[in-house]
C-alpha positions as CSV (number, residue, x, y, z in Angstrom):
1,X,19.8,-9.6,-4.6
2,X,20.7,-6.0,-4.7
3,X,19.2,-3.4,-1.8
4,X,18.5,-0.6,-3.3
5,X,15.9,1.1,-0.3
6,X,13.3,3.6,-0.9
7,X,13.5,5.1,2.7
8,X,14.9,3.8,5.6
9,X,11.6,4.8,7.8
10,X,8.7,2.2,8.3
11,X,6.0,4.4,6.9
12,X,3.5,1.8,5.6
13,X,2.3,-1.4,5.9
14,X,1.6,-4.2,4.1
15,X,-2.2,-3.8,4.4
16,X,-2.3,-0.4,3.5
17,X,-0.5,-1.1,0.0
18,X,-2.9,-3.5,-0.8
19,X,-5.7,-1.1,0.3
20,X,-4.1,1.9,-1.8
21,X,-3.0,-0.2,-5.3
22,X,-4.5,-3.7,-4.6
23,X,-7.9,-3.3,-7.1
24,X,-5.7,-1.1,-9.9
25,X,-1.9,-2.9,-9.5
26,X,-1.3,-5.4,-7.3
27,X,-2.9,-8.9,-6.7
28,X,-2.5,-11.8,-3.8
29,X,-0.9,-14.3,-4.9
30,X,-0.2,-16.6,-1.9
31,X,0.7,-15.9,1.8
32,X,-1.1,-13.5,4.1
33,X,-1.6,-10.1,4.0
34,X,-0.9,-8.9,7.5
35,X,0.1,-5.2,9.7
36,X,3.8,-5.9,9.5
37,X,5.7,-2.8,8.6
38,X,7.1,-2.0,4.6
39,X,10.3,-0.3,5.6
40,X,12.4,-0.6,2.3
41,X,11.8,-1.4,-1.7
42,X,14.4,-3.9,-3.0
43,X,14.7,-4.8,-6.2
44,X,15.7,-7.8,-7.1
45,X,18.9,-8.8,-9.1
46,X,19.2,-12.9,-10.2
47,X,23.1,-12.4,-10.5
48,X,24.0,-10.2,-7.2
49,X,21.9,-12.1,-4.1
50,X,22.8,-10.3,-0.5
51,X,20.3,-10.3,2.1
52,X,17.5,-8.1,1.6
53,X,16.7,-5.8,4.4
54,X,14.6,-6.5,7.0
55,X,10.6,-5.5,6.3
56,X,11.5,-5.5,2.6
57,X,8.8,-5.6,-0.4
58,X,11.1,-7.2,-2.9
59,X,10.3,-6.3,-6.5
60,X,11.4,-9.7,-7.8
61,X,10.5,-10.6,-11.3
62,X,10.2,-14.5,-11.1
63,X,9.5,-14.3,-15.2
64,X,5.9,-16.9,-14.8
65,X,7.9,-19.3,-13.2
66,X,7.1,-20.8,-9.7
67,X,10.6,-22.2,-8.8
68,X,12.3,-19.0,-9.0
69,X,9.5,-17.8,-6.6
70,X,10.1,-21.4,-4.4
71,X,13.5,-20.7,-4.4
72,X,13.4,-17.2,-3.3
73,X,11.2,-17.4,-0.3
74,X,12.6,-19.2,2.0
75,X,15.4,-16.9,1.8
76,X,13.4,-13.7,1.8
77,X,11.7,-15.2,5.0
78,X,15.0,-15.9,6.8
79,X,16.1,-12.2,6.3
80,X,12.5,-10.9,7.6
81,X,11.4,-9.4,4.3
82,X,7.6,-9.1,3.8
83,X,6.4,-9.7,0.5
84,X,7.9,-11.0,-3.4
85,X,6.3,-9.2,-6.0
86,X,6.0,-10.9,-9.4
87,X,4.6,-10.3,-12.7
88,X,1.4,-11.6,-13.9
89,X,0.0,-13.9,-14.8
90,X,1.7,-15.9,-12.2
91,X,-0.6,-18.8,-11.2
92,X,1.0,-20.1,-7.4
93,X,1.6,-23.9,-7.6
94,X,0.7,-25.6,-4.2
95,X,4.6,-25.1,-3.6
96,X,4.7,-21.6,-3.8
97,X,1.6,-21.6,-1.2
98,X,3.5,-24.3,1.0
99,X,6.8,-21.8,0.4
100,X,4.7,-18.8,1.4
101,X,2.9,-19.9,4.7
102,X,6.5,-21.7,5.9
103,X,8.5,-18.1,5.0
104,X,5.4,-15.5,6.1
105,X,6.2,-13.6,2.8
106,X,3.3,-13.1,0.4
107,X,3.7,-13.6,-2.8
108,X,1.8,-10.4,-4.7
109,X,1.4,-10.4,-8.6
110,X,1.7,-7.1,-10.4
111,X,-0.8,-6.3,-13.1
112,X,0.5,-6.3,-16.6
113,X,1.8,-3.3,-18.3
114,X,3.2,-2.1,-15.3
115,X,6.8,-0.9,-14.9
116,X,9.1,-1.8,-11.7
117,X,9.5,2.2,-11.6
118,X,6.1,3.0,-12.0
119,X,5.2,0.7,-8.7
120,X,8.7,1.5,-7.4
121,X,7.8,5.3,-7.2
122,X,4.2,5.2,-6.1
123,X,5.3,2.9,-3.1
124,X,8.3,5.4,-2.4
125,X,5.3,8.4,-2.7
126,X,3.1,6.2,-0.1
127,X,6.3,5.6,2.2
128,X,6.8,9.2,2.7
129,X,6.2,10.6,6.0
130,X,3.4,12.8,6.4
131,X,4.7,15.3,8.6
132,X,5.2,18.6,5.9
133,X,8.5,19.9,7.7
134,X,9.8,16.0,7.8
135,X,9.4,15.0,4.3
136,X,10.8,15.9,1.3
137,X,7.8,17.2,-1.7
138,X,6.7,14.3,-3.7
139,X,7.8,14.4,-7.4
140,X,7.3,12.2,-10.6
141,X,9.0,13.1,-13.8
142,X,10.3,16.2,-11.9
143,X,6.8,18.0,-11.5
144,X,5.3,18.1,-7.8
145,X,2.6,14.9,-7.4
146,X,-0.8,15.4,-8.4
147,X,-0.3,18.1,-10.4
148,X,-1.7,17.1,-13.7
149,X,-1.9,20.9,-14.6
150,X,1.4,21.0,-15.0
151,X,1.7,17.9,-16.5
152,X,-1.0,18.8,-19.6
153,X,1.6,21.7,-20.0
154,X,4.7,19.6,-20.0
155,X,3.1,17.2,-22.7
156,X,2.1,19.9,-24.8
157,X,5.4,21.5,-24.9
158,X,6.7,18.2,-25.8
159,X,4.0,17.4,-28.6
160,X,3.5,21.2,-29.8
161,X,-0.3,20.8,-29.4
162,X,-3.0,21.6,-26.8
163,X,-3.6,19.0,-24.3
164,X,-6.5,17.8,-22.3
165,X,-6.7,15.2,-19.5
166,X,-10.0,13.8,-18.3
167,X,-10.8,10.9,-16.3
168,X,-12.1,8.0,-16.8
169,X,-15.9,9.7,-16.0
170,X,-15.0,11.8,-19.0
171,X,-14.6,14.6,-16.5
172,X,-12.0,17.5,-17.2
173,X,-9.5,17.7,-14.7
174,X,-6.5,19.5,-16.5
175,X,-5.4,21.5,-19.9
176,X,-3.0,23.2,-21.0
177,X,-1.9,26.5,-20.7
178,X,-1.7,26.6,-24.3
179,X,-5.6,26.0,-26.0
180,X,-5.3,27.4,-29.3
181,X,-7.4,24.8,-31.7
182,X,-5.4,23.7,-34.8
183,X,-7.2,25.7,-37.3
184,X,-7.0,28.8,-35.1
185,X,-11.2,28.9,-34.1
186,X,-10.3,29.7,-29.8
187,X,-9.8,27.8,-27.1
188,X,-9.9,24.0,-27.0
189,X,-10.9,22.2,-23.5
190,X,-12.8,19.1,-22.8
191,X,-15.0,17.9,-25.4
192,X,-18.2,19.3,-25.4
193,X,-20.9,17.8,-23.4
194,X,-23.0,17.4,-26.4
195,X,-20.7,15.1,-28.6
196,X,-19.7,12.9,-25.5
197,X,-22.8,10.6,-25.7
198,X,-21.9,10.9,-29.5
199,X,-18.5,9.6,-29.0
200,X,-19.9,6.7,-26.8
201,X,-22.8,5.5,-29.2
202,X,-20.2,5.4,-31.7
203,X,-17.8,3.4,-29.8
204,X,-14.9,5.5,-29.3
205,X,-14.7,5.0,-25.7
206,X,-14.6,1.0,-26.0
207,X,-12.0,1.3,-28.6
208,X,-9.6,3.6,-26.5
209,X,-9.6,1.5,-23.9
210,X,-9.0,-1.1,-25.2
211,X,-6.2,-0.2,-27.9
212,X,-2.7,0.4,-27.0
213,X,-2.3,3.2,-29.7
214,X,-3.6,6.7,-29.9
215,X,-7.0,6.6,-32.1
216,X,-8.0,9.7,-34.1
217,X,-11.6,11.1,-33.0
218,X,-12.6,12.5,-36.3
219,X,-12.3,9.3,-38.0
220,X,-15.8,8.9,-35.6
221,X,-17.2,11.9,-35.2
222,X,-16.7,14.4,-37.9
223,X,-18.7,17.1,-36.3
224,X,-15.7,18.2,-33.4
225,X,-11.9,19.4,-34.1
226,X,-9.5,16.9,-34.8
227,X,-8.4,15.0,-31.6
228,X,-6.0,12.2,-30.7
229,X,-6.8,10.1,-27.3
230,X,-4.9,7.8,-25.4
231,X,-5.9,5.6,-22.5
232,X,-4.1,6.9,-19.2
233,X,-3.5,3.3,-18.0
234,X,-2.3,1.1,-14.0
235,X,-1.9,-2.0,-15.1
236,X,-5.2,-3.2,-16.9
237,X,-6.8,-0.7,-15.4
238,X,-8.1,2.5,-17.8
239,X,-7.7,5.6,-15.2
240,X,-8.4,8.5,-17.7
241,X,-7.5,10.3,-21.1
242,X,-5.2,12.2,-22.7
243,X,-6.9,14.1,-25.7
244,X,-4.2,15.6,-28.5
245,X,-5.9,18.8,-30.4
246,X,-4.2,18.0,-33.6
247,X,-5.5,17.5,-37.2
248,X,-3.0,15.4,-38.3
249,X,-2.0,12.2,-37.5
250,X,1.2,11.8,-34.8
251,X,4.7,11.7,-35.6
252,X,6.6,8.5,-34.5
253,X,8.6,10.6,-32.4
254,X,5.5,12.6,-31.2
255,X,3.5,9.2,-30.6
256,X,6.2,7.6,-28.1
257,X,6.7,10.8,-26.5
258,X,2.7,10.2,-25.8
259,X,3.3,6.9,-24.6
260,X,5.9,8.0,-22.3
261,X,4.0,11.0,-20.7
262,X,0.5,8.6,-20.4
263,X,2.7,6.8,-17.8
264,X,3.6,9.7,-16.0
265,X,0.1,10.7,-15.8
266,X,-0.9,7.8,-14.6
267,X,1.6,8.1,-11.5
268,X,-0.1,11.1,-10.6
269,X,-3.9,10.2,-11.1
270,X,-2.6,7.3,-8.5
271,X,-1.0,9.6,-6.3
272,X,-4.1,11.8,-6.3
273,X,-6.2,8.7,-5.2
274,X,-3.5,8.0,-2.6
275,X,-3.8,11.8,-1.4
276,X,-7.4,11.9,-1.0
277,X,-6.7,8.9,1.1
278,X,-4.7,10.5,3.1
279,X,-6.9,13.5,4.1
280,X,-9.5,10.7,4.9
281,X,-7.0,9.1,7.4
282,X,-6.1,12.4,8.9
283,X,-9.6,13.1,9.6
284,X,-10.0,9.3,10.9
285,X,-7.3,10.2,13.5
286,X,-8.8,13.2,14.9
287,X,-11.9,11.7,15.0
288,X,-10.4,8.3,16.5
289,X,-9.3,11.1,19.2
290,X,-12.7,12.8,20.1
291,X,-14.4,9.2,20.6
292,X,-11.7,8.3,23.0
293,X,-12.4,10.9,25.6
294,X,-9.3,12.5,27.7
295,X,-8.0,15.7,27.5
296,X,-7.4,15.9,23.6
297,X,-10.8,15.3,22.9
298,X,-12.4,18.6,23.7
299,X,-10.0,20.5,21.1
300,X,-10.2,18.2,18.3
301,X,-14.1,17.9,18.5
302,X,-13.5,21.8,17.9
303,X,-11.1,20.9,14.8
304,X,-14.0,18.4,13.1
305,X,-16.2,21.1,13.4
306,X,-18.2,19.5,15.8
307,X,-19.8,22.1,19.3
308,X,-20.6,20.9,22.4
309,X,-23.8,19.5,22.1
310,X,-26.1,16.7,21.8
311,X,-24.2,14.1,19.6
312,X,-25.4,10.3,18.5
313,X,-22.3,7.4,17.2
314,X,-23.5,5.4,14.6
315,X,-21.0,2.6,13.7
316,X,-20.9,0.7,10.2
317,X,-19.3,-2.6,8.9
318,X,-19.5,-5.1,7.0
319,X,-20.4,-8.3,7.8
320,X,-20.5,-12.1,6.7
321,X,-23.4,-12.8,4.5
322,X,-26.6,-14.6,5.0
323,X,-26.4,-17.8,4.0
324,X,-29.8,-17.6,1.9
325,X,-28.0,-14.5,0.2
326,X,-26.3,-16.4,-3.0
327,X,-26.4,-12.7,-4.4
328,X,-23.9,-11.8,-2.0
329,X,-19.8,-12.7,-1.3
330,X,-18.7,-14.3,1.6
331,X,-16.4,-12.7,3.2
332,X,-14.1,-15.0,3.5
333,X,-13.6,-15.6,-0.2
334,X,-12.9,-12.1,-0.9
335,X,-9.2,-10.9,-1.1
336,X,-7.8,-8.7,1.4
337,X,-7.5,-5.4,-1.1
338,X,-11.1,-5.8,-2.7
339,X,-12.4,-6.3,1.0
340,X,-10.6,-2.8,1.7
341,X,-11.8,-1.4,-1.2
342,X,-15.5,-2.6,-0.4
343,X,-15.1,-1.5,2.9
344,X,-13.7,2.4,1.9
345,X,-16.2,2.8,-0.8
346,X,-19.1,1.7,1.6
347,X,-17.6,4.6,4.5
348,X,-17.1,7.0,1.4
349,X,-20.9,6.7,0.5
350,X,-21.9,6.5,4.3
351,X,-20.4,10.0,4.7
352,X,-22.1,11.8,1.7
353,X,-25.2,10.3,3.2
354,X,-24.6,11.8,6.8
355,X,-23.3,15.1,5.4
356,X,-26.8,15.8,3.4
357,X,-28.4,14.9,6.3
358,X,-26.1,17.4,8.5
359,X,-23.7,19.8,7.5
360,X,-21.8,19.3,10.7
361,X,-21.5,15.6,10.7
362,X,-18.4,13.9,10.9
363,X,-17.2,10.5,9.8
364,X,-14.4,8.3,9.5
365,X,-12.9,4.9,8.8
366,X,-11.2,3.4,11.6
367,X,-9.7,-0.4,11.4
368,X,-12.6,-2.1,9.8
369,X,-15.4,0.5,11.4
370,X,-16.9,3.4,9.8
371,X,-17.9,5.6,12.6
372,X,-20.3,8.8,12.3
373,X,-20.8,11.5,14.7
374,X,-24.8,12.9,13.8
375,X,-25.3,16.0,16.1
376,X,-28.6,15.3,17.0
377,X,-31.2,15.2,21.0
378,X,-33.0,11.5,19.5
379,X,-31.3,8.5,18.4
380,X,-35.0,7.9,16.2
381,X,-33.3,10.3,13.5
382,X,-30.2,8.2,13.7
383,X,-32.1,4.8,13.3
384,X,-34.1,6.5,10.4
385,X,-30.8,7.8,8.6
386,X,-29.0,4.3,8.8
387,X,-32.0,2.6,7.8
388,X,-32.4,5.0,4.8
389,X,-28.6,4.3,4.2
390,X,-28.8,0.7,4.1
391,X,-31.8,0.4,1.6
392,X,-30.0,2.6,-1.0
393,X,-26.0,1.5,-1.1
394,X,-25.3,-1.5,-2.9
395,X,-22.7,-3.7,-1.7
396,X,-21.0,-7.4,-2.6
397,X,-20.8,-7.7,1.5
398,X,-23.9,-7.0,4.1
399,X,-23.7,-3.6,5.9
400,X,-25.1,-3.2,9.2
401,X,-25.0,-0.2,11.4
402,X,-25.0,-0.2,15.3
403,X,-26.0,3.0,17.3
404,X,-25.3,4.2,20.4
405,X,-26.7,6.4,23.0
406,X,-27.4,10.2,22.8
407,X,-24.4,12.1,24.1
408,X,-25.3,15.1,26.1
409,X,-22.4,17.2,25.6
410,X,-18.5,16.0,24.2
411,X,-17.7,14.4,27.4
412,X,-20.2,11.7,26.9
413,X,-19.3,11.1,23.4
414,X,-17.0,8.2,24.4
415,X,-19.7,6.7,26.1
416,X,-21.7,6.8,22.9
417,X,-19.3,5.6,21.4
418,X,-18.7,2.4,23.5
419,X,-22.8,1.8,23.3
420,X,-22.7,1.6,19.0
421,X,-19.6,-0.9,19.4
422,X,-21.4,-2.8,21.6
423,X,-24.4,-3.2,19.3
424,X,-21.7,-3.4,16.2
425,X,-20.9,-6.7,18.3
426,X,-24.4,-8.0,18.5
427,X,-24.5,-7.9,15.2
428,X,-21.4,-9.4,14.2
429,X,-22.7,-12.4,16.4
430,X,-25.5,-12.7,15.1
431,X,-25.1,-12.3,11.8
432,X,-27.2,-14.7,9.4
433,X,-29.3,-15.0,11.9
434,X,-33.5,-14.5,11.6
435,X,-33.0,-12.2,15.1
436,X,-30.4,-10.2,13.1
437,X,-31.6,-6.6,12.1
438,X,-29.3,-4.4,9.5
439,X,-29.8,-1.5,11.9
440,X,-29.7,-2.0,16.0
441,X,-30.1,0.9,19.1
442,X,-27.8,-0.2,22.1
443,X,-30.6,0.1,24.1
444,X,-32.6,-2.3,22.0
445,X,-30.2,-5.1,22.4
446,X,-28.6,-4.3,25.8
447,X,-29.2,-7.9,27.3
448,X,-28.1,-9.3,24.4
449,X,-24.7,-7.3,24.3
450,X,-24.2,-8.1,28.4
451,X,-24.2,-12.1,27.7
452,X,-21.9,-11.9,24.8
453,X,-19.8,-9.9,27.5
454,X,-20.0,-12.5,30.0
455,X,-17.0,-14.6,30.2
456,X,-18.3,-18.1,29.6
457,X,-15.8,-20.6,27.5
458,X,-17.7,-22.5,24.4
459,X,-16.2,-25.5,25.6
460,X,-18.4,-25.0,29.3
461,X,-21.6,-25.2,26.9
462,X,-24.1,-26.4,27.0
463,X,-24.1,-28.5,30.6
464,X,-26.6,-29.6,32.8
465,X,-30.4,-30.1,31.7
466,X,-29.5,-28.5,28.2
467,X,-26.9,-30.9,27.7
468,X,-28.6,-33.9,27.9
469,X,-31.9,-32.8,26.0
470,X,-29.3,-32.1,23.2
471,X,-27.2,-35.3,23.5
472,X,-30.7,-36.8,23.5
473,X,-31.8,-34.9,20.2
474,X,-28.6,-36.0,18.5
475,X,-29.3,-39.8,19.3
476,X,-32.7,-39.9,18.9
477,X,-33.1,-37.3,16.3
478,X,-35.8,-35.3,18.0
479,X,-36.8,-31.8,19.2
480,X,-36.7,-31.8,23.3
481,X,-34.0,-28.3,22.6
482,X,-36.4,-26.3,20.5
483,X,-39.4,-27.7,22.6
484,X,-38.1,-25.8,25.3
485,X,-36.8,-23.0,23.8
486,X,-40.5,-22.1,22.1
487,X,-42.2,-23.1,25.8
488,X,-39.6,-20.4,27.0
489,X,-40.5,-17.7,24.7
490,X,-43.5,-17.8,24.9
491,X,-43.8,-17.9,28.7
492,X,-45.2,-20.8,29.0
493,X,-48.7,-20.6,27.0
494,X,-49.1,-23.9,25.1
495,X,-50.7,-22.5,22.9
496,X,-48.8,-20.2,21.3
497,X,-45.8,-22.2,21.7
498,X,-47.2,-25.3,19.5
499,X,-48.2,-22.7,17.0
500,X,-44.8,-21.7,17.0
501,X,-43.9,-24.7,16.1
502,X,-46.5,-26.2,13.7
503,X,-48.0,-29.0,16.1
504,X,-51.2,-29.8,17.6
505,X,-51.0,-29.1,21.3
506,X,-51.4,-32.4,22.9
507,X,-47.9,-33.0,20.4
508,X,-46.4,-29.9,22.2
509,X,-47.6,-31.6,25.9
510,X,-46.3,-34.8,25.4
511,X,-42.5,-33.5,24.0
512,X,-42.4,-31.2,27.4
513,X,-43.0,-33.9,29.4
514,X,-40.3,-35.8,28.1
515,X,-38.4,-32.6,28.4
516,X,-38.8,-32.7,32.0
517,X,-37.7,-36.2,31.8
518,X,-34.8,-36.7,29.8
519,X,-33.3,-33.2,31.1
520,X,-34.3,-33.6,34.5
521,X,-35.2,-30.5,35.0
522,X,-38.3,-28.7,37.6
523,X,-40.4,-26.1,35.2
524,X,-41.8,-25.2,38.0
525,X,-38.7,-23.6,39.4
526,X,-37.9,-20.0,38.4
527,X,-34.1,-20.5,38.9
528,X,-34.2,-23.6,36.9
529,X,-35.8,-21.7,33.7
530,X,-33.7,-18.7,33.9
531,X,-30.9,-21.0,33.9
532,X,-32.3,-22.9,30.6
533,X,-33.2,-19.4,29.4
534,X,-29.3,-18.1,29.6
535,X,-27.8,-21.5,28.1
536,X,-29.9,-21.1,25.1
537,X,-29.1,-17.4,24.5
538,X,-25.6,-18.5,25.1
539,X,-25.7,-21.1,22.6
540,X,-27.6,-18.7,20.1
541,X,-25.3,-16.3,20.1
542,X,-22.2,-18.6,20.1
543,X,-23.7,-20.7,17.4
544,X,-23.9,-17.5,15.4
545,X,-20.1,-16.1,15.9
């Protein structure tokens, strides 16, 4: 195996590759996607096989076949490298899954269509550091990363024709310098707004993406110059368009120079994506900052933009599913990257929906928790915003949003903070569940949060008179648990308590005596039913963790 490193400074993990290029490039395989650092790309040679370096992501091309992919992991695991790469399709065998759990390397699959150098560079373009007087400028194909300007310009140099790029929206993000139509009418851009839905009643958009050759737009739509368009392509996946102003078909020579530059746009339409996500974790940071409190926090609330005023945390994730949801996706069947992505795409939308309702909001994605800052004297306005949040966004997982309390000033912030963690947690606990609420006020579920606090072992519960009423309900296959429970709740009326559970009250009676019975325990005694009261909450809340 030949070492050929990217960078000899940890500057990624293996998380955050999959969360950058796991929905367009890269797939699990096998293994498990952890934190441990990506400090060098290796590629792989069959004939030459030296020991990787140590946090490697080997670019191994195992061809389809699982042995070579057996084979190599043990090795790759002995000389601490962190994930094979293969080609798809690559279907793991149980071996390579028994391979990859003994070795700790994951086995990823790269989409098809890729190149090694096209991952190769993107990876070496996510490794760099992000300090400006540190790192070297990122370049593909010799022009600075992301700038698809001068991209359009290099392809129409090489093709002797105008050159538009657009996305895969059909939005316009760069031309040429050089817009002179092919019949000499003016300027040429993006195709006008009016012919678009033209284009996509007539199919043109289907068949680009799914043709690996150029296809000539007036051959469907007579009306507009003469065009050639290419799917800008990761993979399977169709990022954007290159459109050729030319009225004659391409030369062979013109059409593989095409082909060639389609990949190097699609490096930097990835690195663009990987760019914006880089603003977004910078921004994370400072804001990770101002909710910790110390002596930072008072200058980087001034960099977000945020004054010292009355300030309200809301705090976002996503969580397990009902089970009565079969609309929705468990979390735990979900891959690592498309969890990511769920989860950035949800913080994205969560933050356009914050910013409308306040130009000074801030927001930001830390670990698995989108937190927003809503300068606001009431947490009623934040309740109303999450709530009008939740009922619009649209997600394969179930958001729920926990606030805290109103921050007088910056200092408190922290404190707000803690207080919408502590209702995230409630909710996390209690998620499925009929008490569960998408939207919670840490006030409104205070108790709640100081018992999952307490430091009571599952194993310790239940005991006592709980412990026999539910060794009795197992045996017996009765209701002596819930009996009590409803007679709790509802403080003892009867009444409301057989309602509550759909039987006549002389039913209710006689199942409390034997309540009494069986668990041996005095109604009668206030220290007695708070204790009953606690072990039930207990077991609530651990039943729904």
């Amino acid at each position: 195996m030949t070492g050929r490193p990217a960078t000899h400074r940890p500057q990624t993990s293996l998380t955050r590759v999959l969360e950058e290029f796991g929905t367009t490039l890269l797939d699990v395989v096998a293994g498990e996607i952890t934190e441990r650092t990506v400090e060098a790309i290796v590629i792989h040679d069959p004939l030459d096989e030296p020991e990787s370096p140590r946090g490697a992501l080997v670019l191994g091309d195992a061809d389809g076949d699982a042995g070579d992919a057996v084979r190599m992991l043990p090795r790759l695991g002995l000389s601490g490298a962190v994930a094979l790469v293969v080609r798809a399709p690559f279907v793991a065998s149980p071996e390579v899954t028994a391979a990859a759990a003994e070795s700790g390397v994951a086995v990823l699959s790269l989409t098809r269509g890729t190149a090694w150098a096209h991952l190769a560079g993107l990876l070496r373009a996510l490794m760099t550091p992000g300090d400006p007087d540190d790192a070297r400028p990122v370049t593909f194909g010799g022009i600075l990363a992301g700038d698809l300007f001068a991209v359009a310009n290099a392809i129409a140099a090489l093709l002797g024709f105008p050159v538009t790029i657009e996305d895969r929206n059909s939005r316009l993000v760069a031309y040429s310098a050089r817009q002179d139509g092919p019949d000499g009418r003016g300027p040429v851009q993006a195709v006008p707004p009016q012919y678009t839905r033209i284009l996509e009643e007539r199919g043109l958009f289907q068949e680009v993406s799914r043709s690996e050759q150029p296809v000539l737009v007036s051959e469907l739509v007579a009306e507009i110059d003469a065009r050639t368009v290419l799917a800008v392509r990761a993979g399977e996946e169709v990022l954007g368009t290159i459109w050729v102003s030319t009225a004659e078909p391409l030369s062979e020579e013109h059409l593989q120079a095409l082909h060639d530059a389609a990949k190097l746009v699609a490096m930097h339409m990835v690195w663009q994506r990987t760019d914006a996500d880089a603003e977004r974790r910078r921004r994370a940071g400072l804001l990770r900052t101002a909710l910790d409190g110390g002596t930072d926090a008072p200058e980087t609330l001034h960099r977000l933009g945020l004054r010292d005023e009355a300030m309200v945390v809301l705090a976002l994730t996503l969580v397990d599913a009902a089970p009565a949801a079969p609309d929705r996706i468990s979390a735990d069947r979900v891959s690592p990257a498309l969890l990511a992505a769920e989860r950035k795409r949800v913080a994205d939308a969560f933050a356009v929906h914050l910013a409308f309702a306040h130009p000074r909001a801030v927001t930001g994605l830390i670990g698995d928790v989108a937190y927003g800052v809503l300068p606001s004297g009431d947490d009623e306005s934040a309740v109303r915003l999450a709530t009008e949040f939740l009922t619009r966004v649209r997600s394969a997982q179930q958001p729920v949003v926990g606030i805290g309390r109103v921050a007088r000033d910056g200092a408190e912030l922290a404190r707000s903070r803690s207080g919408a963690d502590r209702a995230l947690r409630v909710l996390r606990a209690a998620s499925g569940s009929h008490r569960a609420g998408p939207v919670v006020r840490f006030d409104d579920v205070h108790a709640e949060a100081l018992l999952l606090e307490l430091p009571v072992p599952a194993k310790d519960l239940p005991s006592g008179a709980i412990a026999r009423l539910a060794a009795y309900d197992e045996e017996h296959q009765s209701a002596l648990v819930d009996t009590l429970r409803a007679w709790l709740d509802a403080f003892g009326d009867v009444a409301a308590a057989s309602a509550a559970m759909y039987v006549h009250t002389n039913t209710f009676r006689y199942r409390l005596r034997r309540v009494t019975e069986v668990g041996l325990i005095d109604l009668d005694d206030p220290d007695a039913r708070f204790a009953a009261m606690l072990q039930l909450r207990l077991l609530a809340l651990a039943a729904d963790r």
